[in-house]
Structure formats: C-alpha cells, structure tokens
Backbone atoms as SQL, in Angstrom:
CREATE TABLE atoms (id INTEGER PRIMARY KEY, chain TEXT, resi INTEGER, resn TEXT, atom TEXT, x REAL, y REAL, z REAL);
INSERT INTO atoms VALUES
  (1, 'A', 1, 'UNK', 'N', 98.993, 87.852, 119.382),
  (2, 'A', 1, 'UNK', 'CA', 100.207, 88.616, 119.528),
  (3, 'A', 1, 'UNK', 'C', 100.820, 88.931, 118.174),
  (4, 'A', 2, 'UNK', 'N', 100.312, 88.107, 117.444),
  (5, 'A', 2, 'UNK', 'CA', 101.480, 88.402, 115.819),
  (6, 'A', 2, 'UNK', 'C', 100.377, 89.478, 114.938),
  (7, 'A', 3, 'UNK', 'N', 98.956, 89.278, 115.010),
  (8, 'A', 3, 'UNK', 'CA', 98.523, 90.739, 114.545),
  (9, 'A', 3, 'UNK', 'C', 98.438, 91.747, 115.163),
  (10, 'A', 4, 'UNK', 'N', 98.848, 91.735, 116.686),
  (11, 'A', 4, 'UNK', 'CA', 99.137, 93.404, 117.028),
  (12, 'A', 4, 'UNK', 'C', 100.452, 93.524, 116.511),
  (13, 'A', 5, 'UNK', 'N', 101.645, 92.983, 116.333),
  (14, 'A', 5, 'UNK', 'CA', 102.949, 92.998, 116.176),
  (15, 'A', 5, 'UNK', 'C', 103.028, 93.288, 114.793),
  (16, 'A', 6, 'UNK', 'N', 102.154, 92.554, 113.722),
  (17, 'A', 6, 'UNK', 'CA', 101.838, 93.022, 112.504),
  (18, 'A', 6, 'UNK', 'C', 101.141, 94.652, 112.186),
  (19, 'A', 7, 'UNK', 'N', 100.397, 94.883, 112.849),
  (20, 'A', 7, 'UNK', 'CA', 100.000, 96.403, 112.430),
  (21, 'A', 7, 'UNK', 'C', 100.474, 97.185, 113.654),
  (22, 'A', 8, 'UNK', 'N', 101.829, 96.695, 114.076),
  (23, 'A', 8, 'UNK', 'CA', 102.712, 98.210, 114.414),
  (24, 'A', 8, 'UNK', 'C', 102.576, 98.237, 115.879),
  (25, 'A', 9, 'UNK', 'N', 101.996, 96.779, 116.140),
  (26, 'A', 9, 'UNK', 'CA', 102.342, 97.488, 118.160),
  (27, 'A', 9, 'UNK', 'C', 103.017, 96.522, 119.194),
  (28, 'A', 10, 'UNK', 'N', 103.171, 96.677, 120.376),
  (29, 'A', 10, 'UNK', 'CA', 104.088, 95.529, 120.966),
  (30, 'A', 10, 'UNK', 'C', 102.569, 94.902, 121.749),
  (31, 'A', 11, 'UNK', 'N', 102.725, 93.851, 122.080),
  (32, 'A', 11, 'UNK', 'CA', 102.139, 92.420, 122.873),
  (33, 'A', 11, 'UNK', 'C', 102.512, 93.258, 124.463),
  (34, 'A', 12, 'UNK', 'N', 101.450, 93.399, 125.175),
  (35, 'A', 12, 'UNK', 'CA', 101.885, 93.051, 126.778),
  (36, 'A', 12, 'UNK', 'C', 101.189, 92.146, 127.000),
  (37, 'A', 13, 'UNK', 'N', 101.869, 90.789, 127.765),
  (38, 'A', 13, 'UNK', 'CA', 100.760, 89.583, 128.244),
  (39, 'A', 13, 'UNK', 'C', 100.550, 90.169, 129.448),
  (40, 'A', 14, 'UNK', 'N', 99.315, 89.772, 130.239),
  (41, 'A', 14, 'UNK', 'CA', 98.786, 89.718, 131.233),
  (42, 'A', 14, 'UNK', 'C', 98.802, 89.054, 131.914),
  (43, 'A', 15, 'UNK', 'N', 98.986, 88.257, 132.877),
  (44, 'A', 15, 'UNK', 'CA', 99.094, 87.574, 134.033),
  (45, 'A', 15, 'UNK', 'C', 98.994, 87.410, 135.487),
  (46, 'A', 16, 'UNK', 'N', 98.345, 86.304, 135.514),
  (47, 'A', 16, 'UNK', 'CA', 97.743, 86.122, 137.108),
  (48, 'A', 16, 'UNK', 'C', 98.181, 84.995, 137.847),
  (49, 'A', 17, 'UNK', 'N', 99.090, 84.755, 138.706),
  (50, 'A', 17, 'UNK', 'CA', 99.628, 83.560, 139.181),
  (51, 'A', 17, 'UNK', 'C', 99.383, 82.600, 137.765),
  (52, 'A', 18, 'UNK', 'N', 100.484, 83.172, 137.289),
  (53, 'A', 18, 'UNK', 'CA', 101.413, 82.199, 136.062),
  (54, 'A', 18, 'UNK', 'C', 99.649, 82.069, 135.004),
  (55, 'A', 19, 'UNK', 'N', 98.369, 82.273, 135.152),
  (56, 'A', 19, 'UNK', 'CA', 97.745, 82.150, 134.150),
  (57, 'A', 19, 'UNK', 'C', 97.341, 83.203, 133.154),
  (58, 'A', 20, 'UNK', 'N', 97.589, 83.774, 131.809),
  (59, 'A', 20, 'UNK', 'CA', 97.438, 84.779, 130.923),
  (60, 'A', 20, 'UNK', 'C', 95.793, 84.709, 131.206),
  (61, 'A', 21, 'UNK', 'N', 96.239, 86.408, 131.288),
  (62, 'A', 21, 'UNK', 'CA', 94.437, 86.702, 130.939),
  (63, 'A', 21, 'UNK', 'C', 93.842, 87.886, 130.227),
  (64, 'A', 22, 'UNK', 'N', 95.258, 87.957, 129.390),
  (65, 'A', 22, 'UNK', 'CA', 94.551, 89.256, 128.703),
  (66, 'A', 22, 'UNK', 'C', 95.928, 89.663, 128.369),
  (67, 'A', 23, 'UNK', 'N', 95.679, 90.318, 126.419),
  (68, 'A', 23, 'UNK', 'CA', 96.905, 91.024, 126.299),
  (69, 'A', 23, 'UNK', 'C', 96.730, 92.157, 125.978),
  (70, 'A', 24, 'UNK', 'N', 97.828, 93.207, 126.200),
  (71, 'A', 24, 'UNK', 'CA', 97.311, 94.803, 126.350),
  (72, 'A', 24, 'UNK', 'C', 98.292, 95.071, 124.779),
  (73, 'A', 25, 'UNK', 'N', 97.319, 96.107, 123.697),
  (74, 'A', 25, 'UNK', 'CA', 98.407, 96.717, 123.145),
  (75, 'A', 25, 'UNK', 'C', 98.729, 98.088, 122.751),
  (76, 'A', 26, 'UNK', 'N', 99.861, 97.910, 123.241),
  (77, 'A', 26, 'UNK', 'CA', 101.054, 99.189, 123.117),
  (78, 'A', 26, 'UNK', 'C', 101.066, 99.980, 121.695),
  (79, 'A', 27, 'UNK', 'N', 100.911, 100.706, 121.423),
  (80, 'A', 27, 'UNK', 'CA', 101.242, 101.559, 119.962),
  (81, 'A', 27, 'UNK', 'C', 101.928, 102.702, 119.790),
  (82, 'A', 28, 'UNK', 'N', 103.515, 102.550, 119.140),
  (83, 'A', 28, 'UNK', 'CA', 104.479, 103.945, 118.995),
  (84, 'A', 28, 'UNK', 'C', 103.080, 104.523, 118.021),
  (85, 'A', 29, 'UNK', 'N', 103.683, 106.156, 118.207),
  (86, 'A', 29, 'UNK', 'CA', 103.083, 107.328, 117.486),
  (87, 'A', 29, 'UNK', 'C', 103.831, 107.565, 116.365),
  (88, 'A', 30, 'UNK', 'N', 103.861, 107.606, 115.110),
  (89, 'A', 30, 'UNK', 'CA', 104.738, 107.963, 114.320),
  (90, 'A', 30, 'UNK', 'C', 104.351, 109.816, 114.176),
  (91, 'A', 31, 'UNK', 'N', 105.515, 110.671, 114.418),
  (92, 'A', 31, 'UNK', 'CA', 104.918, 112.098, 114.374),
  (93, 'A', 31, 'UNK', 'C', 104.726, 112.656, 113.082),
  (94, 'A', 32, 'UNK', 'N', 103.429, 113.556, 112.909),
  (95, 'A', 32, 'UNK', 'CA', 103.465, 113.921, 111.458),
  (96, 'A', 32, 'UNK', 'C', 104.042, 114.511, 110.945),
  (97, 'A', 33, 'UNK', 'N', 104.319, 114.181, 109.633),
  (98, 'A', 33, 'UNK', 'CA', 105.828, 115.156, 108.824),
  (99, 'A', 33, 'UNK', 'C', 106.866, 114.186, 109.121),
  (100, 'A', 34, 'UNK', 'N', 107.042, 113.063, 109.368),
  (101, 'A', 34, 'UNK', 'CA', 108.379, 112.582, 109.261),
  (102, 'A', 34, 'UNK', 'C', 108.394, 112.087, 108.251),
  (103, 'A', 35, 'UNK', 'N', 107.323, 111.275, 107.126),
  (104, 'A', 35, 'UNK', 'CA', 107.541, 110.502, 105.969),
  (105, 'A', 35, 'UNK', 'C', 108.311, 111.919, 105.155),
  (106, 'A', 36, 'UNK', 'N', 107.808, 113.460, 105.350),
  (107, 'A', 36, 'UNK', 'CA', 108.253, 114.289, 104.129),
  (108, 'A', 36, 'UNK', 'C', 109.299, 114.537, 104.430),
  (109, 'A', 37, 'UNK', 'N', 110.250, 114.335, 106.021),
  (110, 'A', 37, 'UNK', 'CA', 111.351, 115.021, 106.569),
  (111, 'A', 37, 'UNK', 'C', 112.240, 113.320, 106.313),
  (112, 'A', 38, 'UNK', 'N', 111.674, 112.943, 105.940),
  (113, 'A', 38, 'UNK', 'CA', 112.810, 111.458, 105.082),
  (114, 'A', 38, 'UNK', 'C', 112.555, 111.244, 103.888),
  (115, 'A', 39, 'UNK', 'N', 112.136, 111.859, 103.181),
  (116, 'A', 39, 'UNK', 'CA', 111.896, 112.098, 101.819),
  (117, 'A', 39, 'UNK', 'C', 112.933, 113.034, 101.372),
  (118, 'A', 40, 'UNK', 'N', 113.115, 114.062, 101.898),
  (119, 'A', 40, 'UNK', 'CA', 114.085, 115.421, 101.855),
  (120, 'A', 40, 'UNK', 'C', 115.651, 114.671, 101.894),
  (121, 'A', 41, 'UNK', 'N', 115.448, 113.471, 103.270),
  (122, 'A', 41, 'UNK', 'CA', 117.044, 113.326, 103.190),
  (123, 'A', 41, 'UNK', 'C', 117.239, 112.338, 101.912),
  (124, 'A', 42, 'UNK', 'N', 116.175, 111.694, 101.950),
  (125, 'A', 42, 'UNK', 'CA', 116.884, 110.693, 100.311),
  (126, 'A', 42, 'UNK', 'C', 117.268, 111.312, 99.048),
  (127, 'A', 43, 'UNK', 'N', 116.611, 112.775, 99.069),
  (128, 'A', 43, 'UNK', 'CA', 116.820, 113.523, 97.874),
  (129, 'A', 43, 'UNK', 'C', 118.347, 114.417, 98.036),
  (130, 'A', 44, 'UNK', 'N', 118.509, 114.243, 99.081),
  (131, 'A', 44, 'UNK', 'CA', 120.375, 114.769, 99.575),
  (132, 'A', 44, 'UNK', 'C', 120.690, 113.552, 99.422),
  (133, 'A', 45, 'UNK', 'N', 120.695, 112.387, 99.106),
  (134, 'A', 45, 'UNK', 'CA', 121.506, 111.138, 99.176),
  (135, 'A', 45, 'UNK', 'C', 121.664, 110.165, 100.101),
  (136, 'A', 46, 'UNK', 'N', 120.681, 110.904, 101.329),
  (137, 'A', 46, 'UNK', 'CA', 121.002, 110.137, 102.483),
  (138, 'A', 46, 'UNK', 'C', 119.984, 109.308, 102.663),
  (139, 'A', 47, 'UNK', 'N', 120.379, 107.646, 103.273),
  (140, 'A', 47, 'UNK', 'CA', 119.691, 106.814, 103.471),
  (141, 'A', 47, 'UNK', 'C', 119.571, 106.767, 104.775),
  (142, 'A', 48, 'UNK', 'N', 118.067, 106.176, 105.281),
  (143, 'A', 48, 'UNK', 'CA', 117.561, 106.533, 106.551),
  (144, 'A', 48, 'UNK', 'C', 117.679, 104.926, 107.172),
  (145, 'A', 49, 'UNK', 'N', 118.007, 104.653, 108.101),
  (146, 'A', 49, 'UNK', 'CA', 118.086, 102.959, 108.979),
  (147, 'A', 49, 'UNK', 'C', 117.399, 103.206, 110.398),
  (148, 'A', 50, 'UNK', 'N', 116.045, 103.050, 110.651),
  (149, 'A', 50, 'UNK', 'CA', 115.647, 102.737, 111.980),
  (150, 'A', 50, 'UNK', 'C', 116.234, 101.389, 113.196),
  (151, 'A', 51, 'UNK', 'N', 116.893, 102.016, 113.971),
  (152, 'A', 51, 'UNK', 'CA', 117.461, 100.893, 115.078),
  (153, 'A', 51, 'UNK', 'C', 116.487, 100.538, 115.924),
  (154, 'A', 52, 'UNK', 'N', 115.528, 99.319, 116.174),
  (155, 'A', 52, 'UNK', 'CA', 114.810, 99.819, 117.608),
  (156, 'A', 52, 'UNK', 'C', 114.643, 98.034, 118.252),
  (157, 'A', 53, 'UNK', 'N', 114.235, 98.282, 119.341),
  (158, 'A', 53, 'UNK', 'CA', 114.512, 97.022, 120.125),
  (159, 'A', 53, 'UNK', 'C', 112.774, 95.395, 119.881),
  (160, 'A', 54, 'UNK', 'N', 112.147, 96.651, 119.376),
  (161, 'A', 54, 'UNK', 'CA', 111.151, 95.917, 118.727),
  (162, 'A', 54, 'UNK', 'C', 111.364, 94.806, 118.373),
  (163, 'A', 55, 'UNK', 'N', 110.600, 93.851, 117.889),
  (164, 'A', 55, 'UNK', 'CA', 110.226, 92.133, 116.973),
  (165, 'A', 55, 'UNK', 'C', 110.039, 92.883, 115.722),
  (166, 'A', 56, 'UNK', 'N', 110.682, 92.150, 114.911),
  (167, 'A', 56, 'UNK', 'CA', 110.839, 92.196, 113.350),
  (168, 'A', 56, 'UNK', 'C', 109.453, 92.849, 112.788),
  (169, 'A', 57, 'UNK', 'N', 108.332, 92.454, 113.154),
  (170, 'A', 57, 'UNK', 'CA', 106.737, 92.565, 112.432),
  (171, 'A', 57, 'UNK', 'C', 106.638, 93.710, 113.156),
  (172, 'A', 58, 'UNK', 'N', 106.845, 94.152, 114.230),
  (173, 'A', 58, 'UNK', 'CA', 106.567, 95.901, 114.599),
  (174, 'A', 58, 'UNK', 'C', 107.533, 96.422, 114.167),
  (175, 'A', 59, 'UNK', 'N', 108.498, 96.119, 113.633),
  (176, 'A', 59, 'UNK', 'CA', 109.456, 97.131, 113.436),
  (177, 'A', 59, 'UNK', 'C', 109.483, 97.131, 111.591),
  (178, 'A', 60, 'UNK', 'N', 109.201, 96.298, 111.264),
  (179, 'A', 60, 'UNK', 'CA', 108.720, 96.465, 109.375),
  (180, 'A', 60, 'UNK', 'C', 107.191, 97.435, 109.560),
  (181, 'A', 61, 'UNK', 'N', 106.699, 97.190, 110.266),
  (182, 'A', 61, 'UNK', 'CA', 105.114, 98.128, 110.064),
  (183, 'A', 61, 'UNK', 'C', 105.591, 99.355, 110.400),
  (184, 'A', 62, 'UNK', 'N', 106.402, 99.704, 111.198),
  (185, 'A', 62, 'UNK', 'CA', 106.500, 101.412, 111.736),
  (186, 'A', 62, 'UNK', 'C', 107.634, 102.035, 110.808),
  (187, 'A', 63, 'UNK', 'N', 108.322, 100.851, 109.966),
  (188, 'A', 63, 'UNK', 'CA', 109.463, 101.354, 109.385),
  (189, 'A', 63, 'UNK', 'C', 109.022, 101.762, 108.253),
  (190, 'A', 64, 'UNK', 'N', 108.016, 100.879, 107.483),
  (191, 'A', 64, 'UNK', 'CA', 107.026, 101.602, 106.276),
  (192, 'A', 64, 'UNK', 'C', 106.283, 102.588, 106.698),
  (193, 'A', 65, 'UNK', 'N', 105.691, 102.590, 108.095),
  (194, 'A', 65, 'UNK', 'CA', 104.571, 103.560, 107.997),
  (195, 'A', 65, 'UNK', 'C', 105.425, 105.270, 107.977),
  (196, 'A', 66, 'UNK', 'N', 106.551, 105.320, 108.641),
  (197, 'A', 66, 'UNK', 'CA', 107.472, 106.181, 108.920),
  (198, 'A', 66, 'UNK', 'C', 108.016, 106.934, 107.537),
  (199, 'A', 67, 'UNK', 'N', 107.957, 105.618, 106.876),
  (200, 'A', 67, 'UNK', 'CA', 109.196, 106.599, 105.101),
  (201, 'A', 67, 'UNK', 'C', 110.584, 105.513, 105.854),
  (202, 'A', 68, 'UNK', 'N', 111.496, 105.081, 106.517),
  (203, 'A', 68, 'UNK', 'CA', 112.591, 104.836, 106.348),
  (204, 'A', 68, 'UNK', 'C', 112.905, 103.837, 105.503),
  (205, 'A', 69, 'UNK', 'N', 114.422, 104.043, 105.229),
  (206, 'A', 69, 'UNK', 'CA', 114.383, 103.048, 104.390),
  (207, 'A', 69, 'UNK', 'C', 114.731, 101.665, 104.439),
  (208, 'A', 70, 'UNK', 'N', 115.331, 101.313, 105.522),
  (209, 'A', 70, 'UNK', 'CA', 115.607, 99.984, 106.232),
  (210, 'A', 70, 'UNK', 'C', 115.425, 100.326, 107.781),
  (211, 'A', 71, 'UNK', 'N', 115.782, 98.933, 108.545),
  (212, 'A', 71, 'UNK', 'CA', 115.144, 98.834, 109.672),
  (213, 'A', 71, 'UNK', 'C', 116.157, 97.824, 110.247),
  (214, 'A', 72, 'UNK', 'N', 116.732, 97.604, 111.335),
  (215, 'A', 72, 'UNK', 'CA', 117.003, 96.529, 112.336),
  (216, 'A', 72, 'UNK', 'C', 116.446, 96.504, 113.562),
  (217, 'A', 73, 'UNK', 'N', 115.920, 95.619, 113.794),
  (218, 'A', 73, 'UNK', 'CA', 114.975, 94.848, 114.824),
  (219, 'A', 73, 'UNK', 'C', 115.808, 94.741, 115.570),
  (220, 'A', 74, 'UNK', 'N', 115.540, 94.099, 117.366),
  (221, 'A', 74, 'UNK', 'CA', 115.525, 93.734, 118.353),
  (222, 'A', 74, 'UNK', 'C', 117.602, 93.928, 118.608),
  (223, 'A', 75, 'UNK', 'N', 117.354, 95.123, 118.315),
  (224, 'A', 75, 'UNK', 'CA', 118.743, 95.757, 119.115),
  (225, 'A', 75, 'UNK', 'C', 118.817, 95.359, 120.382),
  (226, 'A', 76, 'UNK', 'N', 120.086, 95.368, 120.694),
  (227, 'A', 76, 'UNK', 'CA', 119.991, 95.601, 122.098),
  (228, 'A', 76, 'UNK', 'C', 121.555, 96.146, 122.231),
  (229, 'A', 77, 'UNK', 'N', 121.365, 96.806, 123.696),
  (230, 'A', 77, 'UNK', 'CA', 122.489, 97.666, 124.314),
  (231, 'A', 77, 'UNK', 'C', 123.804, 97.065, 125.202),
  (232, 'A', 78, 'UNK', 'N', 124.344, 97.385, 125.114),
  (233, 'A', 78, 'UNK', 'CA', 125.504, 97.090, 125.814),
  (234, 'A', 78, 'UNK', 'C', 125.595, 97.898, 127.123),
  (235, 'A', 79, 'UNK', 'N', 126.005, 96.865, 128.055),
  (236, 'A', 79, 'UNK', 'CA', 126.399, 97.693, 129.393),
  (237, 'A', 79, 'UNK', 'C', 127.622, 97.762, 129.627);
C-alpha cells in the first residue's frame, strides 16, 4: 500500500468475509499542460496549493508531478 501511495495512487483493499485478498490501484490523471499552465501563474506571482483528500505520499507524488507548489493532504469537508 505505501508504494502505490508513493508513485501517485490510492490503495483499494479487497476483501472477503473480513479476509484481504487483493489490492486494487487507483491512479488520478494529471492533464497535459498543467505543469506549463502553473508555471504561467508563478510568473504572475501566484502561488499554486493543491487541497485533496488523499494520504500525504499520493498527494506529494501528484503535487510534484502536477508543477504545484504546495499541497495539503487528507482534507476533509464539512457538513
């Protein structure tokens, strides 16, 4: 689970009456052209912060692979 989480993807465990049998992994798409379309805003001054609900190790891999320039992990929402 910590090297899919390390190169950028989430963990699904698998399970069968309570025994794991397999983990599936998930991978965001980063779309192309966003590292140059956050490049543009740092050169206006603006700093880029990814919010996402991710674990720290997927959310540092997609936040480099992306161009942003910081990142907070495992948001969560208010009801």
């Amino acid at each position: 689970m910590n090297r899919i989480s390390s190169n950028g993807g989430t963990p699904l465990v698998v399970a069968e009456n309570e025994k794991v049998i397999g983990v599936i992994e998930l991978q965001d798409i980063i779309k192309p052209g966003i590292q140059e379309r956050f490049e543009r805003l740092r050169k206006m001054g603006i700093k880029t912060v990814m919010v996402t609900g991710d674990n720290p190790l997927t959310a540092k891999f997609i936040a480099e692979k992306a161009g942003v320039d910081d990142f907070i992990a495992e948001a969560k929402t208010r009801r």
